[in-house]
C-alpha positions as CSV (number, residue, x, y, z in Angstrom):
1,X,7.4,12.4,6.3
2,X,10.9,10.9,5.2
3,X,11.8,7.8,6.3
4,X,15.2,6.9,7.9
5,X,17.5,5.2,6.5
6,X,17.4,1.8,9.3
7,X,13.4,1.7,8.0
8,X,14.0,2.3,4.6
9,X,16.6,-0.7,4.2
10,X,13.8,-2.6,6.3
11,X,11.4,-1.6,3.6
12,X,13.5,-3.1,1.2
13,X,13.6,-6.4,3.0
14,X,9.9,-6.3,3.1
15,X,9.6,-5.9,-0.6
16,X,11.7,-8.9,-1.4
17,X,10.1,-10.8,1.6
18,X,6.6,-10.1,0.8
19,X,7.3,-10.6,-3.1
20,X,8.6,-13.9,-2.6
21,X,5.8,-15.1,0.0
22,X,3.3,-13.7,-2.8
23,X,4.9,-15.6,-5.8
24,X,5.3,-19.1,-3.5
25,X,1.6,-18.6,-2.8
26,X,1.0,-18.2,-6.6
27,X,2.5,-21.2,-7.3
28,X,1.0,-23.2,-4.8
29,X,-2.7,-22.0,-6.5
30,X,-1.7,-23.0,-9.9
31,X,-0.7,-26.2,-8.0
32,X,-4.0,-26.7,-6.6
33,X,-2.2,-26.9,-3.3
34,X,-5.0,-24.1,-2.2
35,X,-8.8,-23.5,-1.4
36,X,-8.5,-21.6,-5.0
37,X,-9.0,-23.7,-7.6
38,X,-7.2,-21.9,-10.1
39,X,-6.4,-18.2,-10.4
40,X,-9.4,-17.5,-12.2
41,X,-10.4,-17.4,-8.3
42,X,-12.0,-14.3,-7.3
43,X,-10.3,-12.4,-4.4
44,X,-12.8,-11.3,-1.7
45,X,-11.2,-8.6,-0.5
46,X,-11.2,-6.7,-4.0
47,X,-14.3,-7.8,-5.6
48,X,-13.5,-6.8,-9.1
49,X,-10.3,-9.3,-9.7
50,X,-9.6,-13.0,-9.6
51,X,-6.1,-14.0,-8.5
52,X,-4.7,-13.8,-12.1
53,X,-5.6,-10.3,-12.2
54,X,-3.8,-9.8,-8.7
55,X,-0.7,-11.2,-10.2
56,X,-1.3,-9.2,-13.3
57,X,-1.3,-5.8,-11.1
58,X,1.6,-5.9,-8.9
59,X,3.8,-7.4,-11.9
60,X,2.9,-4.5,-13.9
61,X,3.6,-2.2,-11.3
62,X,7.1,-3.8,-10.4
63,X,7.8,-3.2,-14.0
64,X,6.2,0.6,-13.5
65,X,8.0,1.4,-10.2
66,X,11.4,-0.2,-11.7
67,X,11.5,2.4,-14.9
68,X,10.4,5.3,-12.0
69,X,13.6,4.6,-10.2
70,X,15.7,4.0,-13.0
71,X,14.9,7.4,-14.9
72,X,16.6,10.1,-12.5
73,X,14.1,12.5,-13.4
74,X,10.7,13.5,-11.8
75,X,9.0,13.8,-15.1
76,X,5.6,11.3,-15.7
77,X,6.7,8.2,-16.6
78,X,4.8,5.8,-19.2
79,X,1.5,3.9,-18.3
80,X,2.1,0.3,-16.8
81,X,2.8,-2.8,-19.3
82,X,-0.1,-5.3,-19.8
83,X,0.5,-8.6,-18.2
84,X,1.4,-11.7,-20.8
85,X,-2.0,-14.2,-21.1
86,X,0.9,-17.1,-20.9
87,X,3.8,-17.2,-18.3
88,X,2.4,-15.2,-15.8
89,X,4.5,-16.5,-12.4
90,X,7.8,-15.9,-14.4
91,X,6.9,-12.6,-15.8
92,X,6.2,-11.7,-12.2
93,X,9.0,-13.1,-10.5
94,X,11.3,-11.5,-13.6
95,X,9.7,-8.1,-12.4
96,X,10.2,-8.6,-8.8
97,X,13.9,-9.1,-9.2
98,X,14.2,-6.0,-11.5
99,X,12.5,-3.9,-8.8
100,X,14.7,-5.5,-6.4
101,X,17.5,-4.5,-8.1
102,X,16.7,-1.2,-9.0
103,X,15.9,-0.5,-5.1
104,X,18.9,-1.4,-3.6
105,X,21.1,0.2,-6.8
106,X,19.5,3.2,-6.6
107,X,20.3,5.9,-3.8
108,X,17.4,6.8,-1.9
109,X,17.7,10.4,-2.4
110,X,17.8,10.0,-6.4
111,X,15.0,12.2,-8.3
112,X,12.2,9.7,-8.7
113,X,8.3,11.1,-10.1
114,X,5.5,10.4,-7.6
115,X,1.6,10.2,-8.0
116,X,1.0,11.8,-4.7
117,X,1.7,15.8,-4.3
118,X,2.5,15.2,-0.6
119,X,5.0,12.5,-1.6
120,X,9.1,13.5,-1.9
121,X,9.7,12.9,-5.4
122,X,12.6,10.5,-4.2
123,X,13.4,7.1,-4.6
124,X,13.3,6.4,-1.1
125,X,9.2,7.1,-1.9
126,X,9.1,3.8,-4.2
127,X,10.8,1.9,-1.6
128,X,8.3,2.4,0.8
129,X,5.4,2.5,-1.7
130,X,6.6,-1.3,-3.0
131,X,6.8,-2.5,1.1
132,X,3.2,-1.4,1.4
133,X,1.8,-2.5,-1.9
134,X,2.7,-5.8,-1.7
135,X,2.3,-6.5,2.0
136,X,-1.8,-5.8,1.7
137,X,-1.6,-7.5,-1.7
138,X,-0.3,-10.5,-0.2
139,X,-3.2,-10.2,2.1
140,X,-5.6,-10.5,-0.8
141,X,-3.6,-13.1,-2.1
142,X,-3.8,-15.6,1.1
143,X,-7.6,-14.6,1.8
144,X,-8.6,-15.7,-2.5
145,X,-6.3,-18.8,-1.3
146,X,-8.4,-19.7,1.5
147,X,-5.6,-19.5,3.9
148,X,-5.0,-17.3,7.2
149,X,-3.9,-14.0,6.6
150,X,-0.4,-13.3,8.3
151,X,-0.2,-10.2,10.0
152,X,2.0,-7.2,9.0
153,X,4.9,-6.4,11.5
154,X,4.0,-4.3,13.3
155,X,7.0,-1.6,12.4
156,X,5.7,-1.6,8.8
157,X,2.3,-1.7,9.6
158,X,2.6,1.5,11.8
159,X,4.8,3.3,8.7
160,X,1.8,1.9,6.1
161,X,-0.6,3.5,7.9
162,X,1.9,6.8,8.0
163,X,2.0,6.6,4.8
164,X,-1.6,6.4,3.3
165,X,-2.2,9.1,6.0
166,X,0.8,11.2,4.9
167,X,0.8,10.8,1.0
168,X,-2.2,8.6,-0.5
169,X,-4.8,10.7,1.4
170,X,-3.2,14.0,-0.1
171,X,-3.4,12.0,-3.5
172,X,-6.8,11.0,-3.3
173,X,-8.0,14.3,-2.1
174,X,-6.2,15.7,-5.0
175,X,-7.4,13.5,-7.8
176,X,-11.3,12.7,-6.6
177,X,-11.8,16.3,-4.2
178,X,-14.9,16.4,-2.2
179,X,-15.9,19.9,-2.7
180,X,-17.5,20.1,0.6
181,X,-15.6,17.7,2.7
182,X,-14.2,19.3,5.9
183,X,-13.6,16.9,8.5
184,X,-10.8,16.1,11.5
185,X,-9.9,12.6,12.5
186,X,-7.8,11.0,15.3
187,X,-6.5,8.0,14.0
188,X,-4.7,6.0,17.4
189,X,-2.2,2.7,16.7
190,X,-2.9,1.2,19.6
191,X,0.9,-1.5,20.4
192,X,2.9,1.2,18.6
193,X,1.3,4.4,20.8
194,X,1.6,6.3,17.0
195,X,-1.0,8.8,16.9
196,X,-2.0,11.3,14.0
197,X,-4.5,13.7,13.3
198,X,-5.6,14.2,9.7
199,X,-7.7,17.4,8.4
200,X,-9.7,17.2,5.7
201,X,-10.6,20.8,3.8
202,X,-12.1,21.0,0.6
203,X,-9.7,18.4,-1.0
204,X,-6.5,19.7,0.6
205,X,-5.2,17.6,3.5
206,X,-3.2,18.5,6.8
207,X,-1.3,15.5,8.8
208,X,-0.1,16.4,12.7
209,X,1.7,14.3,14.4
210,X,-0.4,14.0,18.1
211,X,-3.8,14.0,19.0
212,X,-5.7,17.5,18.7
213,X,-8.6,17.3,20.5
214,X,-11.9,17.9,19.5
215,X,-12.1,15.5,16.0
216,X,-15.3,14.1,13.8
217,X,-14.0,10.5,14.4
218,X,-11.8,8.6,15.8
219,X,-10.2,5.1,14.9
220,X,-8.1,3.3,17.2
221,X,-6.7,-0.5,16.5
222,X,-3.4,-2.1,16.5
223,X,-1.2,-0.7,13.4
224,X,-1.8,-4.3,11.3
225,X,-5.6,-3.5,11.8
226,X,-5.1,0.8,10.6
227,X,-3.5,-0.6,7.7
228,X,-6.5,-2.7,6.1
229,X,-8.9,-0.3,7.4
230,X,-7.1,2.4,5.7
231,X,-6.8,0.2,2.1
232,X,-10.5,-0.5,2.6
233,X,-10.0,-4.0,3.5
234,X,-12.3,-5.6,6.2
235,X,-10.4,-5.2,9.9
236,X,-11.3,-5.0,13.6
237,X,-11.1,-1.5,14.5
238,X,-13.0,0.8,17.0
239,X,-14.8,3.9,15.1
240,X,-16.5,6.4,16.9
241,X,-18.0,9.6,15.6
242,X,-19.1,10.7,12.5
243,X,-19.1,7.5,9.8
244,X,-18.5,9.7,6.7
245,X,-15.4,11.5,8.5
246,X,-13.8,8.4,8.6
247,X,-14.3,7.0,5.2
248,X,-12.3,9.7,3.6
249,X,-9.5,8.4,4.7
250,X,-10.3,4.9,3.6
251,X,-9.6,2.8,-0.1
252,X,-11.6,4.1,-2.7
């Protein structure tokens, strides 16, 4: 679905809002201002990394998303750069203000590649892909830190959930198809009142807007909670029906 242009300028705020929160965090770890002692800390929520890793990965994707926008062109762009071993809060606050940049020079409706096949191959796409990113990796961030998570508003949260739905399903299903999945779930924001229903066929995916009916499973929680859910991070949300319905639309 394209988003207008009132929520894609808030998207933007949220990219500089949430990269800044995320780098002041960062420096309060290497300050030892945090439960992490350092970021060789692992982050719970995303067993595999420690907070230098975290860092690491959204830097390199600023940098990733920045030359994206900047090309005009769908074609693929290069991979990602490697993060520095030295200097790693400058590099990623020199990326976050290149990406900043690049967003709010760029017009939304400029030719931009996408990883998703669902996605429009516009800038507009990054903007919203960059909100999202870092808002759930801020997430990780304050859980390795040992500090409360702060919730997502509640207007983003609602489109992050619309937009793992609507594009990083479709992506998913694309790149790792389960051959036999066919499955139908009702997936219910419960302070926004947004409701979709997703089909799942063979690796091809169907979004409605609405609730159909008869579905495999259902999840219902406010639009904060959909979010983590949907990134496969640990939230309170009702699930009823059929457990392996569900998880297809959840983080791999």
């Amino acid at each position: 679905m394209a988003v207008d242009e009132r929520l894609r300028r808030r998207c933007t705020e949220a990219v500089v809002e949430e990269g800044e929160r995320f780098g002041v965090l960062v420096q309060e770890v290497e300050a030892g201002l945090t439960a992490a002692p350092d970021l060789q800390a692992p982050v719970p929520w995303v067993p595999d990394w420690t907070i230098r890793d975290l860092v690491g990965h959204l830097g390199a994707v600023h940098r990733w998303a920045t030359a994206i926008v900047r090309a005009g062109t769908t074609d693929r762009p290069a991979a990602p750069p490697r993060p520095p071993d030295g200097g790693l809060l400058d590099w990623y606050a020199a990326g976050l203000a290149d990406l900043v940049h690049a967003l709010r020079d760029t017009p939304p409706d400029a030719p931009a590649w996408h990883m998703s096949p669902a996605a429009e191959k516009t800038v507009g796409s990054w903007v919203r892909r960059q909100a999202h990113e870092l808002a759930v990796h801020r997430m990780d961030l304050e859980v390795a830190a040992g500090r409360p998570v702060t919730a997502v508003d509640p207007e983003l949260a609602e489109d992050g959930a619309d937009e793992v739905l609507g594009v990083v399903v479709p992506r998913w299903a694309h790149v790792e198809p389960v051959a036999s999945a066919t499955a139908a779930v009702v997936v219910r924001s419960t302070d926004t009142d947004r409701v979709w229903t997703v089909r799942v066929r063979r690796g091809e995916v169907e979004v409605h807007e609405g609730d159909a009916g008869a579905a495999d499973a259902r999840l219902e929680a406010p639009a904060g909670q959909l979010l983590r859910r949907l990134w496969g991070r640990p939230a309170e949300v009702a699930v009823t029906g059929d457990p392996a319905a569900e998880a297809l639309l959840r983080g791999r």
